[in-house]
C-alpha positions in Angstrom: 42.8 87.4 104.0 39.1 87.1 104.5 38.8 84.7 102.0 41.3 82.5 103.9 38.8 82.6 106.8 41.0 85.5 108.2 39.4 88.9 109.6 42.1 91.2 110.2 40.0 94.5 109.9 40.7 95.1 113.4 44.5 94.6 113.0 46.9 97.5 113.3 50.9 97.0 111.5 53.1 97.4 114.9 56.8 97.5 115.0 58.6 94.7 116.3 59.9 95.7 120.0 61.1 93.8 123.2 57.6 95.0 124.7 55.3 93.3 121.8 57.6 90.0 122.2 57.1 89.6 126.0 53.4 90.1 125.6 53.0 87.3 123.0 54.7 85.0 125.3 56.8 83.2 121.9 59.1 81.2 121.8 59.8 81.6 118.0 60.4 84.8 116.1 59.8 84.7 112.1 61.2 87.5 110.1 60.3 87.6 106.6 62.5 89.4 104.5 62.3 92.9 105.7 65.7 92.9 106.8 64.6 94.5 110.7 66.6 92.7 113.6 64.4 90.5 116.4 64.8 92.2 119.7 66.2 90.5 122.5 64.0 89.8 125.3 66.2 89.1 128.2 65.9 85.9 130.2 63.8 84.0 127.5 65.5 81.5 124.5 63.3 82.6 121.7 64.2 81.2 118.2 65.0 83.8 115.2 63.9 82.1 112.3 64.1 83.6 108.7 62.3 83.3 105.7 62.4 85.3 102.2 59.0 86.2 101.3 58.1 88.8 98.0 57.0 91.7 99.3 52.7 91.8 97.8 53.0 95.5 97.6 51.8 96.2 94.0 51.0 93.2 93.1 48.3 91.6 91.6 45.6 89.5 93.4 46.9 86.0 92.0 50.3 87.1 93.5 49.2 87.7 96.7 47.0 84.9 97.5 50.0 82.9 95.8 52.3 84.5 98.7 49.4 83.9 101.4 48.9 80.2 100.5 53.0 79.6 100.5 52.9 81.1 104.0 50.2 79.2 105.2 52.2 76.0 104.4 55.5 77.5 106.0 53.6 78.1 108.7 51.6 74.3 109.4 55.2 72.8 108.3 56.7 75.2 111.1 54.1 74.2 113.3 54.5 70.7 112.9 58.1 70.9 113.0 58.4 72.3 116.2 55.9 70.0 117.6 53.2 73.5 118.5 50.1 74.3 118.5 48.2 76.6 116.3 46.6 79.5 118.9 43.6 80.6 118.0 42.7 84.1 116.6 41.6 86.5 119.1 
């Protein structure tokens, strides 16, 4: 991800809950093939949205940065979509 001008050395994998939803303030939820549920965060419309993405465990370099580069697009073509902005990292 680094060489996609992404530092995620810092970042921690967290379980999707209610809690980690109503602190990022979304309004769209993306789930990506790992078959977990979206909590529901009472009182707010947020939009479950799927995608089936190959899971880069065990796979080479080419694959993952192939995986990477196709989410990227998902994710400007969601963006633009949806008519959002892209936040920037923290």
């Amino acid at each position: 991800m680094a060489e996609a001008g992404l530092d995620l050395s810092g970042a921690v994998p967290q379980l999707l809950s209610r809690e980690l939803l109503e602190r990022a303030g979304v309004t769209h939820c993306v789930l990506m093939g790992c078959g977990d549920a979206c909590p529901m965060v009472p009182g707010r419309n947020i939009e479950i949205i799927e995608w089936k993405v190959p899971d880069p465990h065990g796979a080479g370099i080419e694959a993952v940065r192939e995986i990477r580069d196709g989410l990227r697009a998902r994710i400007d073509a969601l963006i633009e979509e949806k008519g959002l902005t892209r936040r920037q990292q923290q």
